[in-house]
TIVO-95104 format. One record per residue (C-alpha): x negated, y negated, z negated. Coordinates in steps of 0.2 Angstrom, whole numbers, padded with zeros to 4 digits, always signed. Layout:
! TIVO-95104
XYZ;...
***
This chain:
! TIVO-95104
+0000+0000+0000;-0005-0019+0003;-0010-0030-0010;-0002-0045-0013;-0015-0061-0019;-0011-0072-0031;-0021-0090-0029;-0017-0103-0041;-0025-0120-0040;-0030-0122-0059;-0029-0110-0074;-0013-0123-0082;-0003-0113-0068;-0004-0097-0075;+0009-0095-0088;+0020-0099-0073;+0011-0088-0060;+0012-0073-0074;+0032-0070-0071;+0025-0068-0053;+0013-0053-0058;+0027-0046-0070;+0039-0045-0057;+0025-0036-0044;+0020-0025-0060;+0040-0022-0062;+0039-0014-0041;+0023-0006-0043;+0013-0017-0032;-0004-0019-0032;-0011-0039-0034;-0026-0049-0039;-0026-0067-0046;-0038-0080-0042;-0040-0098-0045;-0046-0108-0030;-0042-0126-0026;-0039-0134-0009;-0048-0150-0014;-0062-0144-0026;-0067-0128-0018;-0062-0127-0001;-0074-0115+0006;-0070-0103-0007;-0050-0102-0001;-0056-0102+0018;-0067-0087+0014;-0055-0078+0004;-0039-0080+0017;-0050-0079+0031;-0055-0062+0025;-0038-0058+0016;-0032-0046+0028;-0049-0034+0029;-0047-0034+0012;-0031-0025+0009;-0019-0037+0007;-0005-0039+0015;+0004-0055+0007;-0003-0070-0001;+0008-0083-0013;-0001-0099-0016;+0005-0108-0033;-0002-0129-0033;+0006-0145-0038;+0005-0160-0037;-0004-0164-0017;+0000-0144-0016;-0010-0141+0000;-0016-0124-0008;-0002-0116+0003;-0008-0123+0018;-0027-0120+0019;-0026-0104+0014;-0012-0102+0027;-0024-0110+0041;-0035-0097+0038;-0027-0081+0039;-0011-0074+0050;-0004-0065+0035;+0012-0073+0026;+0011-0084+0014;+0021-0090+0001;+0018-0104-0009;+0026-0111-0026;+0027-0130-0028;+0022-0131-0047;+0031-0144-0058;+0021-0157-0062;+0022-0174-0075;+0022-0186-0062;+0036-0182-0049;+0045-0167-0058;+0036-0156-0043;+0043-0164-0028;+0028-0170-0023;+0022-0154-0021;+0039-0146-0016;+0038-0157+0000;+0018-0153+0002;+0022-0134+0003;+0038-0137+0013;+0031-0149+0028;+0018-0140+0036;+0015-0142+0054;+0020-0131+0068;+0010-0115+0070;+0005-0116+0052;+0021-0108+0041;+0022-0108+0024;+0037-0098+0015;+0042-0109+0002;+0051-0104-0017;+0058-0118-0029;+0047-0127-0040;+0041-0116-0051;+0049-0101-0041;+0036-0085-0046;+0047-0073-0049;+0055-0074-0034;+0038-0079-0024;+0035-0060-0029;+0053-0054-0024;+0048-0062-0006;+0031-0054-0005;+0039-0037-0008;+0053-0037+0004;+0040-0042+0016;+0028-0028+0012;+0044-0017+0012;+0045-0020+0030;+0031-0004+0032;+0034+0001+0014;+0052+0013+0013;+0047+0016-0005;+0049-0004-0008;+0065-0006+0001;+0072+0008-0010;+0066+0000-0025;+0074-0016-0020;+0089-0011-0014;+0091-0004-0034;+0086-0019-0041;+0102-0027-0031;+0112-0015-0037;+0107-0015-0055;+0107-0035-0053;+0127-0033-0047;+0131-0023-0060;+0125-0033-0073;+0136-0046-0067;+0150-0035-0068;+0146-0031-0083;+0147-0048-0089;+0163-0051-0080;+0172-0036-0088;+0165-0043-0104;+0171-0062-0101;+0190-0055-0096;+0190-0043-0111;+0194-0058-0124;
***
């Protein structure tokens, strides 16, 4: 199976970023996290998205605020997906780096979650590896099961007062 990376811009992004690693632990998929920076290390994030591909992985979901063109360069780089989450941020609430991740040029796509949107940045990178993975697109298909019936669940419990 692929790996998904996880890149985060600074180390103040990973108690966010985690819910994305526990929901690819929850599937089964193999990650790695790193911490590279558009800005301050831009050869490191060219060198790992430029080579993402020969080594193993298969999806790569970028987590930056503020300016946010984490997404983007590592996207320039490699013709894997990639997925980036526009992190909240003191300033601007995260919009700053919502619009950053959203509005990239043409040839250069970047699949964009809400601000803060780890959790389902992981769901994304898993349907997309379930595209060559029929174990994943089993496991997903129960989790939207499991998901419906908990809100039935909660229904029959709202209506039973």
């Amino acid at each position: 199976m692929k790996k998904v990376a996880i890149i985060m811009g600074s180390d103040s992004d990973l108690p966010v970023v985690r819910k994305a690693a526990e929901e690819l632990d929850s599937f089964g998929v193999p990650y790695e996290m790193h911490i590279m920076s558009a800005h301050r290390s831009p050869e490191a994030a060219h060198r790992f998205s430029s080579t993402a591909r020969e080594n193993g992985f298969g999806v790569i979901i970028a987590a930056a605020g503020m300016a946010a063109h984490l997404a983007g360069v590592l996207a320039a780089s490699t013709t894997l997906p990639v997925i980036g989450i526009p992190m909240k941020s003191a300033a601007l609430d995260g919009m700053d780096a919502l619009l950053a991740t959203v509005m990239m040029p043409s040839g250069i796509p970047v699949a964009t979650v809400a601000i803060d949107g780890a959790k389902n940045a992981a769901v994304l990178a898993v349907q997309m590896l379930a595209l060559s993975e029929p174990e994943l697109a089993d496991k997903l298909a129960a989790r939207k099961i499991e998901m419906a019936e908990a809100v039935a669940k909660k229904d029959a419990a709202l209506n039973a007062k």
